[in-house]
C-alpha positions in Angstrom: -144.8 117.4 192.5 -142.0 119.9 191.3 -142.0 117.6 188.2 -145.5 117.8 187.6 -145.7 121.3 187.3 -142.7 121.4 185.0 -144.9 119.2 182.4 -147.6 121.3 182.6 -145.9 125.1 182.1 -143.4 122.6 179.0 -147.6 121.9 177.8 -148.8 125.0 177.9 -145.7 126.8 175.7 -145.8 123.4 173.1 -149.6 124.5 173.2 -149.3 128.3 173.4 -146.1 129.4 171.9 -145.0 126.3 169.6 -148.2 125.7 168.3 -148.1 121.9 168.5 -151.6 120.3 168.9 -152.9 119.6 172.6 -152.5 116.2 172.0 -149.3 116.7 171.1 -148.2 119.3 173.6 -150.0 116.9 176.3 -147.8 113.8 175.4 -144.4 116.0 174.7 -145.3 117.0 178.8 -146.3 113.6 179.9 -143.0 112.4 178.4 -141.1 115.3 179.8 -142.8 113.7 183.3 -141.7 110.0 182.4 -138.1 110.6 182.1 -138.4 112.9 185.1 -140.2 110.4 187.5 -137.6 107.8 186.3 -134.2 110.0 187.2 -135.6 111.3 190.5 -136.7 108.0 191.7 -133.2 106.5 190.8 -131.4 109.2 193.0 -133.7 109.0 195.5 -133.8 105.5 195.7 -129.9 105.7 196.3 -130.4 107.8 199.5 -133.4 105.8 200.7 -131.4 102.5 200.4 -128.3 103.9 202.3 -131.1 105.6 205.1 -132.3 102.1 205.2 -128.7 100.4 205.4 -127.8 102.8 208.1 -131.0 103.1 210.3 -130.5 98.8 210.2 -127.1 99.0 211.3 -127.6 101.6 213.6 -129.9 99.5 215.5 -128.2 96.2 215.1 -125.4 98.0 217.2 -128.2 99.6 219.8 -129.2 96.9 220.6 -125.9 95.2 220.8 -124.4 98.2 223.0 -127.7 98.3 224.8 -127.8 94.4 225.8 -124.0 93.8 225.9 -124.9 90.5 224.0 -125.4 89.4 220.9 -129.5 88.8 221.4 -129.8 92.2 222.3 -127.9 92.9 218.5 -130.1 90.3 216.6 -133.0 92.5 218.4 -131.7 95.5 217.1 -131.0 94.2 213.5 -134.8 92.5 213.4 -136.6 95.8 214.7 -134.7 98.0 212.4 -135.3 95.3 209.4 -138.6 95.2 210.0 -138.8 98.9 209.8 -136.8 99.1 206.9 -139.1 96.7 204.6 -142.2 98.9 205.6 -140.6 101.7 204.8 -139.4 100.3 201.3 -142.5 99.2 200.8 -144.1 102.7 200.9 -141.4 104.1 198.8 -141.9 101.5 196.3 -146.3 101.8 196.3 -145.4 105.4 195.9 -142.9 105.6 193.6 -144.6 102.5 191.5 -148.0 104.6 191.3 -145.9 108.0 190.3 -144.5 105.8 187.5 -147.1 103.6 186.5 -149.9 106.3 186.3 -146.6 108.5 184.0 -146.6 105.7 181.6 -150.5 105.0 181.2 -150.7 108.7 180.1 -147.4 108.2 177.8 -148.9 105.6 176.3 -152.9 106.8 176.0 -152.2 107.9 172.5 -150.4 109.4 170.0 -149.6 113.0 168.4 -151.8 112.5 165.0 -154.6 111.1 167.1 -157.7 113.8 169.1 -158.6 112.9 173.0 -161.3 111.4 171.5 -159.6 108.4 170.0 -157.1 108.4 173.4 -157.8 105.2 174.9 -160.0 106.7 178.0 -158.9 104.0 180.4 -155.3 104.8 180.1 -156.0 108.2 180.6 -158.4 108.0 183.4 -156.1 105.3 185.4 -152.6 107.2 184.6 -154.4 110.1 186.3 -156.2 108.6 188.9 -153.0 106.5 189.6 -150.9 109.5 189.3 -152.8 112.1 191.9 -152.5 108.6 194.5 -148.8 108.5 194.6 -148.7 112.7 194.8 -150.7 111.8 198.3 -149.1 109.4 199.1 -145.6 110.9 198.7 -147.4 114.2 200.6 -148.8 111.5 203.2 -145.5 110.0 204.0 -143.6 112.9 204.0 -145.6 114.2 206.6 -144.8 111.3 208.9 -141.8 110.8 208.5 -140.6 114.1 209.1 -140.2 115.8 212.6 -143.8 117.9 213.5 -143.2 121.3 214.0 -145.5 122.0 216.1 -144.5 119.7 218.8 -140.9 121.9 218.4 -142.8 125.3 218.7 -144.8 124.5 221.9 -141.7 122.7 223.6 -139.9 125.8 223.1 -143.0 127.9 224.1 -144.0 126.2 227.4 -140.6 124.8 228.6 
């Protein structure tokens, strides 16, 4: 999201202050957005993969310590491998419609060209594709964060 509205204020001064064409100013953003979706999904993909490595493990030896045997620690490493392909999964929709719906606007035209010869389908679908994986990414992170309201009216009533 951060990234997003980056583009848009590098847009307006290529518009505003450089002078550049909208259609240019638009794709110098959009690129600006490409190479900024591809960095932070890298890094983040890094922590995601060690969360995923750890949160398996971590369970594998749960269930091991729970159980005292090793069923109990084949439990533990199926429940938390289960949970850790669903959980790639939805970083990789995400991240895949951040990206994909990036590179249909990179790709919609070029500088010497107007809107008007823009391939519209590119445009529409990068956008469409790219306002997706901003709720998505606003979806998950809202499950898969502790609710603070369930901390406020623990601490409130308790």
């Amino acid at each position: 999201m951060f990234g997003i509205l980056i583009a848009v204020a590098l847009t307006a001064w290529n518009f505003f202050v450089s002078h550049l064409s909208l259609e240019g100013a638009f794709l110098a953003g959009v690129n600006f957005l490409w190479i900024w979706q591809l960095i932070f999904t890298g890094i983040t993909a890094v922590f995601v993969l060690l969360t995923l490595l750890g949160m398996t493990g971590g369970l594998t030896a749960a269930g091991g310590i729970a159980s005292r045997s090793v069923f109990g620690g084949l439990a533990g490493f199926a429940v938390g491998g289960f949970l850790s392909f669903f959980m790639l999964m939805a970083f990789a929709l995400t991240r895949g419609m951040l990206l994909g719906g990036t590179w249909l606007l990179m790709h919609s035209g070029t500088a010497d060209m107007t809107f008007a010869q823009f391939d519209q389908t590119k445009l529409v679908g990068g956008g469409v594709l790219l306002i997706l994986g901003v709720l998505f990414s606003g979806f998950s992170a809202k499950f898969s964060s502790s609710s603070t309201e369930t901390t406020t009216y623990s601490r409130r009533y308790s």
